[in-house]
C-alpha positions in Angstrom: -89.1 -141.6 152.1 -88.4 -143.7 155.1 -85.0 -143.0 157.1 -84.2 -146.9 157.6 -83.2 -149.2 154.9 -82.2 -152.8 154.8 -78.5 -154.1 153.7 -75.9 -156.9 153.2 -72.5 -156.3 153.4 -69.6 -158.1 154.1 -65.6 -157.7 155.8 -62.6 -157.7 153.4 -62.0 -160.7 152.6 -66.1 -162.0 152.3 -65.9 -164.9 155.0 -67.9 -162.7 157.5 -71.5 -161.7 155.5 -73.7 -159.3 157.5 -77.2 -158.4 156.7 -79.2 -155.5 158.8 -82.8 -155.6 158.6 -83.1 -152.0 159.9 -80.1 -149.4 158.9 -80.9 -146.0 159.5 -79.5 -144.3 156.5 -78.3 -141.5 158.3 -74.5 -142.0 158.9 -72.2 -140.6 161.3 -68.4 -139.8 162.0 -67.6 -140.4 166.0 -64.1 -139.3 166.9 -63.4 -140.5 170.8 -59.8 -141.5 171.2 -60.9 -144.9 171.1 -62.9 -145.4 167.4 -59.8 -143.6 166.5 -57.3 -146.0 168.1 -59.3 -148.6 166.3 -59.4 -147.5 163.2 -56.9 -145.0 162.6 -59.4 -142.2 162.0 -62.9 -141.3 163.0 -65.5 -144.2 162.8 -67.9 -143.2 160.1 -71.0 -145.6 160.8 -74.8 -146.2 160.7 -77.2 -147.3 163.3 -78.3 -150.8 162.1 -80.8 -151.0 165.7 -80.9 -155.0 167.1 -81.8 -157.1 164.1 -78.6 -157.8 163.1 -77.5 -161.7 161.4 -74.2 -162.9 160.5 -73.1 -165.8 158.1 -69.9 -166.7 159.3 -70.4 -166.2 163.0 -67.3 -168.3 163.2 -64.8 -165.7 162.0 -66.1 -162.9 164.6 -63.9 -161.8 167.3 -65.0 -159.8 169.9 -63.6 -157.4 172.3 -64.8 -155.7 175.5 -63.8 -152.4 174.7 -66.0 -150.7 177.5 -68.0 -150.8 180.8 -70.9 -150.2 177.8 -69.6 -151.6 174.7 -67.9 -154.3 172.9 -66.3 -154.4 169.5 -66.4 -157.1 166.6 -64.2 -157.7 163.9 -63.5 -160.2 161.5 -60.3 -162.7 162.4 -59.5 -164.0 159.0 -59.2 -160.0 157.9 -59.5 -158.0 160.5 -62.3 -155.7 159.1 -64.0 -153.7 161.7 -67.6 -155.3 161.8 -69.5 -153.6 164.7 -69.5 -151.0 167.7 -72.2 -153.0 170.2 -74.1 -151.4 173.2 -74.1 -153.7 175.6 -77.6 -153.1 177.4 -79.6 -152.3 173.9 -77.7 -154.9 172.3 -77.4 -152.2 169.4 -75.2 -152.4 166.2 -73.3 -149.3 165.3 -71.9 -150.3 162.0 -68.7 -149.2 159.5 -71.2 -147.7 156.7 -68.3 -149.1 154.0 -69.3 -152.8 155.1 -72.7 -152.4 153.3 -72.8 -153.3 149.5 -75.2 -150.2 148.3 -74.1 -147.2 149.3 -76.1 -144.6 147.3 -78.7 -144.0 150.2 -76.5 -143.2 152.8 -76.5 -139.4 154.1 -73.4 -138.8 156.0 -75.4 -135.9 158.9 -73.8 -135.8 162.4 -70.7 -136.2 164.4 -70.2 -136.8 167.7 -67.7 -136.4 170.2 -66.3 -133.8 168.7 -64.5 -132.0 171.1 -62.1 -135.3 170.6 -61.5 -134.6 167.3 -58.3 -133.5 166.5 -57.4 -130.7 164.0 -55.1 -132.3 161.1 -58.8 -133.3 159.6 -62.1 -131.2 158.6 -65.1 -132.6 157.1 -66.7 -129.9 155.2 -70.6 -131.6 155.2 -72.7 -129.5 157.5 -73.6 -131.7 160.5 -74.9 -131.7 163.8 -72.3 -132.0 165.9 -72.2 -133.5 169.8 -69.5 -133.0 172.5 -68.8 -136.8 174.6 -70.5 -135.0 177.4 -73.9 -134.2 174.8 -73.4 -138.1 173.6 -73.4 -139.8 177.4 -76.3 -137.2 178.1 -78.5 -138.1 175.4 -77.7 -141.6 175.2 -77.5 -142.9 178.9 -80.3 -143.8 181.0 -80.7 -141.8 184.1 -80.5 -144.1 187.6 -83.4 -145.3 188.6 
């Protein structure tokens, strides 16, 4: 059984469609001060890779959240449509976007020496501190 799926979803109120030719089924909870901020709780997403369309392009709103990132969201709704790397171009996605849901497998959280203590998730996970994250996940100067 292969890790990565394909999947359309859509925002609240359907005027921004999304479908992700690669979602790795795999889904995880991040909870830096800023996925927090923007959602009001940790960021529970999937890594949907680069080959990511949009019908509706017209409704996304993006902002430059980071020296390495950018957030989209829907400006009819407001739904939370994407967490973007900006040299991968890679789409970390809201896993409650996507229409089926059955196949997801919620596995790892990361920065969780961020997360703060009025919430517990009682799935066993790996877990990764920022510092693991920006280790593992950022290219070492050339």
């Amino acid at each position: 059984m292969s890790d990565v799926i394909g999947g359309k979803g859509k925002c609240l109120c359907g005027e921004t469609r999304i479908i992700a030719k690669s979602i790795n089924k795999n889904v995880g909870a991040c909870h830096c001060g800023m996925c927090r901020k923007w959602g009001g709780g940790p960021l529970m997403a999937v890594d949907c890779g680069t080959d990511v369309s949009f019908e509706g392009e017209e409704n996304i709103s993006v902002f430059n959240s980071s020296d390495w990132a950018e957030r989209g969201f829907c400006n009819k709704c407001g739904t939370h449509l994407f967490y973007r790397l900006k040299q991968s171009k890679q789409y970390m996605m809201p896993v409650g976007l996507f229409d089926d849901q059955k196949m997801f497998i919620f596995d790892h959280q990361i920065f969780i020496d961020e997360k703060p203590s009025f919430y517990s998730f009682s799935n066993e996970t790996k877990n990764m501190t920022g510092a693991e994250v920006f280790a593992k996940y950022t290219p070492l100067s050339e």
